[in-house]
MOPAC internal coordinates of N, CA, C and O (Angstrom, degrees):
PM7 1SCF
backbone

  N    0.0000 0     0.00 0     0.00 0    0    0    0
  C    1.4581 1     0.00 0     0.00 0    1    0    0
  C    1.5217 1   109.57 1     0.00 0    2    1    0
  O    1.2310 1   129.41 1   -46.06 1    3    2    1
  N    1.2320 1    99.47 1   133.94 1    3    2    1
  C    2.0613 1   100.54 1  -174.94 1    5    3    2
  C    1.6056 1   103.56 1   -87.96 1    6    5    3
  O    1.2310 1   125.82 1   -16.22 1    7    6    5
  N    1.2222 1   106.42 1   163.78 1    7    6    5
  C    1.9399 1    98.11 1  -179.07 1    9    7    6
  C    1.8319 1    93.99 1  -158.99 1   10    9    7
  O    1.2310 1   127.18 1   -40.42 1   11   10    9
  N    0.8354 1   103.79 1   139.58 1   11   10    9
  C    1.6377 1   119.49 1   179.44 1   13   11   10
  C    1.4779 1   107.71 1    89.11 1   14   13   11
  O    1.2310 1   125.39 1    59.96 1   15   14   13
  N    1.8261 1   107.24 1  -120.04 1   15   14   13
  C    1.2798 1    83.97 1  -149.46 1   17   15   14
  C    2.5329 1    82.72 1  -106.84 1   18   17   15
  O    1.2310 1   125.24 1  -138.60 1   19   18   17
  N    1.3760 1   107.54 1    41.40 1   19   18   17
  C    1.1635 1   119.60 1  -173.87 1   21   19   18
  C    1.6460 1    91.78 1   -75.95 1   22   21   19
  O    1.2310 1   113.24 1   165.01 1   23   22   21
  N    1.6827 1   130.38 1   -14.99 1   23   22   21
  C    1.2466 1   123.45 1  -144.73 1   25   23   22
  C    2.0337 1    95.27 1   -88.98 1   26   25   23
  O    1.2310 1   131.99 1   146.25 1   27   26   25
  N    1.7708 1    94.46 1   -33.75 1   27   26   25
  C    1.2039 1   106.74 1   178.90 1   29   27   26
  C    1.7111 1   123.14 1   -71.31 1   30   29   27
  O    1.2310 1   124.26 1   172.82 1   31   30   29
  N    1.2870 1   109.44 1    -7.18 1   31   30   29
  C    1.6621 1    99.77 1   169.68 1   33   31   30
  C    1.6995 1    94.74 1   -91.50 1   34   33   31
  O    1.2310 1   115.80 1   130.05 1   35   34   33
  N    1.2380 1   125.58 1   -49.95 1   35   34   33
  C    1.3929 1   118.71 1  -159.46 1   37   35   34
  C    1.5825 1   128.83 1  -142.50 1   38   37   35
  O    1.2310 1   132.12 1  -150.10 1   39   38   37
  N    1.3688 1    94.20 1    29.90 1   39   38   37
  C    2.0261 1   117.72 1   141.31 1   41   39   38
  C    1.5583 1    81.11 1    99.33 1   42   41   39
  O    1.2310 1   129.22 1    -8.20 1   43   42   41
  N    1.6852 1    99.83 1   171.80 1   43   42   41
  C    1.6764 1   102.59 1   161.78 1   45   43   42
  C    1.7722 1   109.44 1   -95.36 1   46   45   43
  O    1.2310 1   106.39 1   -75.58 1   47   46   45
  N    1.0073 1   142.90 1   104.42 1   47   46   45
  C    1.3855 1   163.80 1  -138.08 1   49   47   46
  C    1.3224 1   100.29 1   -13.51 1   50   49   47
  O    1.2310 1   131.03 1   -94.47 1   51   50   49
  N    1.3360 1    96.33 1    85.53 1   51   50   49
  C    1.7434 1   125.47 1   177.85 1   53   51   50
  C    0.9051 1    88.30 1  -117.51 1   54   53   51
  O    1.2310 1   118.06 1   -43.57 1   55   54   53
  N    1.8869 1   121.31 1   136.43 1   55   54   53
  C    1.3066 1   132.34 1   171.31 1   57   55   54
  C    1.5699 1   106.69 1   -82.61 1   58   57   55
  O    1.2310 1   120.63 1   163.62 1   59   58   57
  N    1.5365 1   116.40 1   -16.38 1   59   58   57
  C    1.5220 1   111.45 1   172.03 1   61   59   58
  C    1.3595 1   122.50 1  -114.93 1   62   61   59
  O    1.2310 1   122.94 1  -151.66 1   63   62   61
  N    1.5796 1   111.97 1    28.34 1   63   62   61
  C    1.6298 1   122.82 1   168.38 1   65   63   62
  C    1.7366 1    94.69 1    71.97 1   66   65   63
  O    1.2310 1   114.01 1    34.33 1   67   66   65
  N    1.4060 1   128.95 1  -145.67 1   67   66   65
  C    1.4574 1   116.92 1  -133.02 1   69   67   66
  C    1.5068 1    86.35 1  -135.55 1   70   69   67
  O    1.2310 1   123.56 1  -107.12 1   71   70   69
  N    2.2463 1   110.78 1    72.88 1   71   70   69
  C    1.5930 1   105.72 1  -176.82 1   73   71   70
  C    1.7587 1    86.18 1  -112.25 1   74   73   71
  O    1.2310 1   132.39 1   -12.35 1   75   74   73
  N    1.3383 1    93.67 1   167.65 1   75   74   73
  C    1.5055 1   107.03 1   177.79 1   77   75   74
  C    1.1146 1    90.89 1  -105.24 1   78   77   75
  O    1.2310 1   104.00 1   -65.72 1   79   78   77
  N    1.4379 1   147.09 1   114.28 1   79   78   77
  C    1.4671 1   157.87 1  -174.01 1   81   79   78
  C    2.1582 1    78.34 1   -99.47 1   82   81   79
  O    1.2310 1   125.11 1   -42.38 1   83   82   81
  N    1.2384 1   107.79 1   137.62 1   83   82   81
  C    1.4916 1   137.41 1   155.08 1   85   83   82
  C    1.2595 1   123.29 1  -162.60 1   86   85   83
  O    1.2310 1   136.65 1   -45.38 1   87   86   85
  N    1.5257 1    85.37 1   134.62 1   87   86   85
  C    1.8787 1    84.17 1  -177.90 1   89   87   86
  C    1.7166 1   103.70 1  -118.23 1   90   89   87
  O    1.2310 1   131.23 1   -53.39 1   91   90   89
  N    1.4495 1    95.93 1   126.61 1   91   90   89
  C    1.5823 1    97.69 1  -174.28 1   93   91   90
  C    1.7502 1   115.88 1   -73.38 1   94   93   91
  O    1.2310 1   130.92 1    -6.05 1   95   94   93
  N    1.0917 1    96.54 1   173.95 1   95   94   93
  C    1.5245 1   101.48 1  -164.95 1   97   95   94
  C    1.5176 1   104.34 1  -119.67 1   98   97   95
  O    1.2310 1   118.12 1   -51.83 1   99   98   97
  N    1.7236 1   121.18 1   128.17 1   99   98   97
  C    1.4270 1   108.27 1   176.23 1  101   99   98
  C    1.6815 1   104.47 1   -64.29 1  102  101   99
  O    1.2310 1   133.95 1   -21.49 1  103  102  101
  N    1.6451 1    90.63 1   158.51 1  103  102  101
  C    1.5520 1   115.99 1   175.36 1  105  103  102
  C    1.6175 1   105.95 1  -104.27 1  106  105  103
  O    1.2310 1   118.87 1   -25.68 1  107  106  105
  N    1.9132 1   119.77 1   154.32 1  107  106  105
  C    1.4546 1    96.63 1   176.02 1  109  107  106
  C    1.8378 1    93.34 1   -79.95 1  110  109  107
  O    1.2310 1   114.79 1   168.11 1  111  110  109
  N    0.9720 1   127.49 1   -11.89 1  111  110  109
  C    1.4681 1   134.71 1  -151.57 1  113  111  110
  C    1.5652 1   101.47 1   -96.21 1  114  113  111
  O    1.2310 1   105.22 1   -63.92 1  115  114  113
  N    1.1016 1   144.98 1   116.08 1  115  114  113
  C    1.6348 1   145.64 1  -157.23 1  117  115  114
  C    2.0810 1    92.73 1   -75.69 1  118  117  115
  O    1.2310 1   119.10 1   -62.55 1  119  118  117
  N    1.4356 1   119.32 1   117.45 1  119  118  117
  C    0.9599 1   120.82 1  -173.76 1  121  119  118
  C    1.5756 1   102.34 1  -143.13 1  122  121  119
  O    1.2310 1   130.22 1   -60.91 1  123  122  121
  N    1.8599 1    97.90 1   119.09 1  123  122  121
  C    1.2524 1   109.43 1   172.41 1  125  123  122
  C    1.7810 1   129.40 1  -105.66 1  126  125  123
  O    1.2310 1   121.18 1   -15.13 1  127  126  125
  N    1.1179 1   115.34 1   164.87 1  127  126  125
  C    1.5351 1    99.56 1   179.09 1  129  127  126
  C    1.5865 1   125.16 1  -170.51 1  130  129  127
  O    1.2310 1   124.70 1   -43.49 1  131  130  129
  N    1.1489 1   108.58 1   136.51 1  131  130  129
  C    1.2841 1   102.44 1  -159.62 1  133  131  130
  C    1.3126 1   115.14 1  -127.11 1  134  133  131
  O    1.2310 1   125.93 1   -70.13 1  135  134  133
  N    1.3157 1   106.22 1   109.87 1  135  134  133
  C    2.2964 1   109.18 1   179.01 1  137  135  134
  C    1.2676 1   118.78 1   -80.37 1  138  137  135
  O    1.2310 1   103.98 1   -21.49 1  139  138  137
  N    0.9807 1   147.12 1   158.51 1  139  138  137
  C    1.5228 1   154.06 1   165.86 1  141  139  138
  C    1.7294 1   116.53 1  -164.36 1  142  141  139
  O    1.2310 1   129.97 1   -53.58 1  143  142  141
  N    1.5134 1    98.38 1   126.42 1  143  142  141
  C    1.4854 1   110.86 1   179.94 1  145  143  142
  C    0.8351 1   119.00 1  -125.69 1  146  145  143
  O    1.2310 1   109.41 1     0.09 1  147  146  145
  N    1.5565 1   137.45 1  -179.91 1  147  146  145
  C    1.4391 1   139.04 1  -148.66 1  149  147  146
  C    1.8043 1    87.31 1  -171.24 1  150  149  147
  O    1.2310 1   126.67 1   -55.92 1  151  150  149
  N    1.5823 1   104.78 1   124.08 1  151  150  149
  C    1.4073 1   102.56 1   153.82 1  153  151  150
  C    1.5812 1   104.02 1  -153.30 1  154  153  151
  O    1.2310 1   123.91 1    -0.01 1  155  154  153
  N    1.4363 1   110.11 1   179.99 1  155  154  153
  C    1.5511 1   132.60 1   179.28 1  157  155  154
  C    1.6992 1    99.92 1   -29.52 1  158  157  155
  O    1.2310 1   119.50 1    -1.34 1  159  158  157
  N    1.1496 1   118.56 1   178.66 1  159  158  157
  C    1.3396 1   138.05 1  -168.23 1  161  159  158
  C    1.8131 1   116.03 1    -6.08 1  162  161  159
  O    1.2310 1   130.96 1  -116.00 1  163  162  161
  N    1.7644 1    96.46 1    64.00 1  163  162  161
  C    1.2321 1    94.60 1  -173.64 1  165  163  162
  C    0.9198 1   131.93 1    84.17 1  166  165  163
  O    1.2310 1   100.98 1   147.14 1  167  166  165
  N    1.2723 1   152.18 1   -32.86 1  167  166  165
  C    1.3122 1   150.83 1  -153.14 1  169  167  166
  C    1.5740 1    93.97 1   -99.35 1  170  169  167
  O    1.2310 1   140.65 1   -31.76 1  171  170  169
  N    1.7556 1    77.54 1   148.24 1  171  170  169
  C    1.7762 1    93.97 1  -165.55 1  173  171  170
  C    1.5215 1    77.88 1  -159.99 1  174  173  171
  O    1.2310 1   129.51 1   -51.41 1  175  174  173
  N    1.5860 1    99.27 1   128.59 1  175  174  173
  C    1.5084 1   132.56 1   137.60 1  177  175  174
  C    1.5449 1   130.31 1   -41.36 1  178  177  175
  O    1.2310 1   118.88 1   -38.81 1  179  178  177
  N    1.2074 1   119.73 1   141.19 1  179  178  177
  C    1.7951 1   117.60 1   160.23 1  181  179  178
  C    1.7304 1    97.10 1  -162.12 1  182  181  179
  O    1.2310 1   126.44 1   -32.90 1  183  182  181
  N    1.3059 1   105.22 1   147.10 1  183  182  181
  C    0.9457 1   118.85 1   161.27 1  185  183  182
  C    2.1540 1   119.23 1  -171.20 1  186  185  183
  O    1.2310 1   131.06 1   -28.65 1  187  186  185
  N    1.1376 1    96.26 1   151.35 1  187  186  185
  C    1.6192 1    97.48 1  -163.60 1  189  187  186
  C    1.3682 1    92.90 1  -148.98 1  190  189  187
  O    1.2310 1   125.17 1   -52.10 1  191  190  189
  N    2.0138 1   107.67 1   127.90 1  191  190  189
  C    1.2233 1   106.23 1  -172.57 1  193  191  190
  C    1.7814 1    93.42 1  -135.09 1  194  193  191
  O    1.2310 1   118.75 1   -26.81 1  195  194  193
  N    1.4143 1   119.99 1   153.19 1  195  194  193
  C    1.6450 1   117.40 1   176.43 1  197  195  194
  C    1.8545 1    89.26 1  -136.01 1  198  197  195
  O    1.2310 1   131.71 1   -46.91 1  199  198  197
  N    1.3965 1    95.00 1   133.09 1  199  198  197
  C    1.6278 1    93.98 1   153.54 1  201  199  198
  C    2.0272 1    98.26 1  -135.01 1  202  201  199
  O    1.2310 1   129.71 1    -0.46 1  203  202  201
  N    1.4104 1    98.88 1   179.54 1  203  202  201
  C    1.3661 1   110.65 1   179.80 1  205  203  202
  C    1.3705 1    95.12 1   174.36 1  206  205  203
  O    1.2310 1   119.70 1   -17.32 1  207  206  205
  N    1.2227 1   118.19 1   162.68 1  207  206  205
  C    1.6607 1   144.65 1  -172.77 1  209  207  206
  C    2.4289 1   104.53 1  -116.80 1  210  209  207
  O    1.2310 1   134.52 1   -65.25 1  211  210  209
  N    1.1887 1    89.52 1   114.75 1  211  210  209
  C    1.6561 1    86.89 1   173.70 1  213  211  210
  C    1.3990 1   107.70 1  -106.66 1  214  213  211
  O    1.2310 1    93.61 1   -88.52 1  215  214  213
  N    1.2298 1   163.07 1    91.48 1  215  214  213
  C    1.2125 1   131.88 1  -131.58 1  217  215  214
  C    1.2378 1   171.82 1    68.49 1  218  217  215
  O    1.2310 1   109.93 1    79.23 1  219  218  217
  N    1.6451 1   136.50 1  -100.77 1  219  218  217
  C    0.9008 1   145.22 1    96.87 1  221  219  218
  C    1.4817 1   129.27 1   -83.40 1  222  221  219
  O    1.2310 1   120.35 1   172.09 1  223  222  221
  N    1.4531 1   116.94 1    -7.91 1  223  222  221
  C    1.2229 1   132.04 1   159.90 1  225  223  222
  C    1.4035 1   130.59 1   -60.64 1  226  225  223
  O    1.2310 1   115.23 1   -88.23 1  227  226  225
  N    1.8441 1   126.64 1    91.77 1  227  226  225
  C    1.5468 1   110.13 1  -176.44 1  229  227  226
  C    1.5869 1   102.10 1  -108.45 1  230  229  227
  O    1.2310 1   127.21 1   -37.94 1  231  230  229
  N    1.3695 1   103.73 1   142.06 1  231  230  229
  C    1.5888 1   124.53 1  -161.46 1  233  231  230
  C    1.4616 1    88.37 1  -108.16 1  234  233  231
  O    1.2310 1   118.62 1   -49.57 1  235  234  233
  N    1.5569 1   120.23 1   130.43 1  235  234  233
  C    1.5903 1   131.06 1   147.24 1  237  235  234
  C    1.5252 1   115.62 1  -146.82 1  238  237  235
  O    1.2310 1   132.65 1   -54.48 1  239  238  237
  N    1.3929 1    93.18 1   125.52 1  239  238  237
  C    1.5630 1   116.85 1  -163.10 1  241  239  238
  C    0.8808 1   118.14 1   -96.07 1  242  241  239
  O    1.2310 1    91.50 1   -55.04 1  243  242  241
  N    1.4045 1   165.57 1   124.96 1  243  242  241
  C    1.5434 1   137.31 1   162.63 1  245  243  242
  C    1.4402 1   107.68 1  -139.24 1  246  245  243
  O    1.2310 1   120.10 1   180.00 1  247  246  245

């Protein structure tokens, strides 16, 4: 059993360590979006997601 900060290298008994699994949801309304971060030693964020509804067809991209 991990205790302190052991939870942050390798999840609390997560078989895939510490991911935020989300699954986006189509919109009827075409909606785009775009994240970007910036931290200490380099590390930088990106992410860009589009959903929309054609029909009965709903599209989500990420």
């Amino acid at each position: 059993m991990l205790q302190g900060t052991g939870h942050v290298i390798y999840g609390p008994l997560n078989n895939h360590g510490i991911v935020n699994f989300r699954s986006l949801s189509p919109t009827t309304t075409p909606q785009s979006k775009i994240d970007l971060g910036q931290g200490n030693d380099d590390n930088f964020q990106r992410h860009a997601s589009h959903t929309r509804t054609i029909g009965d067809l709903g599209i989500a991209v990420a």
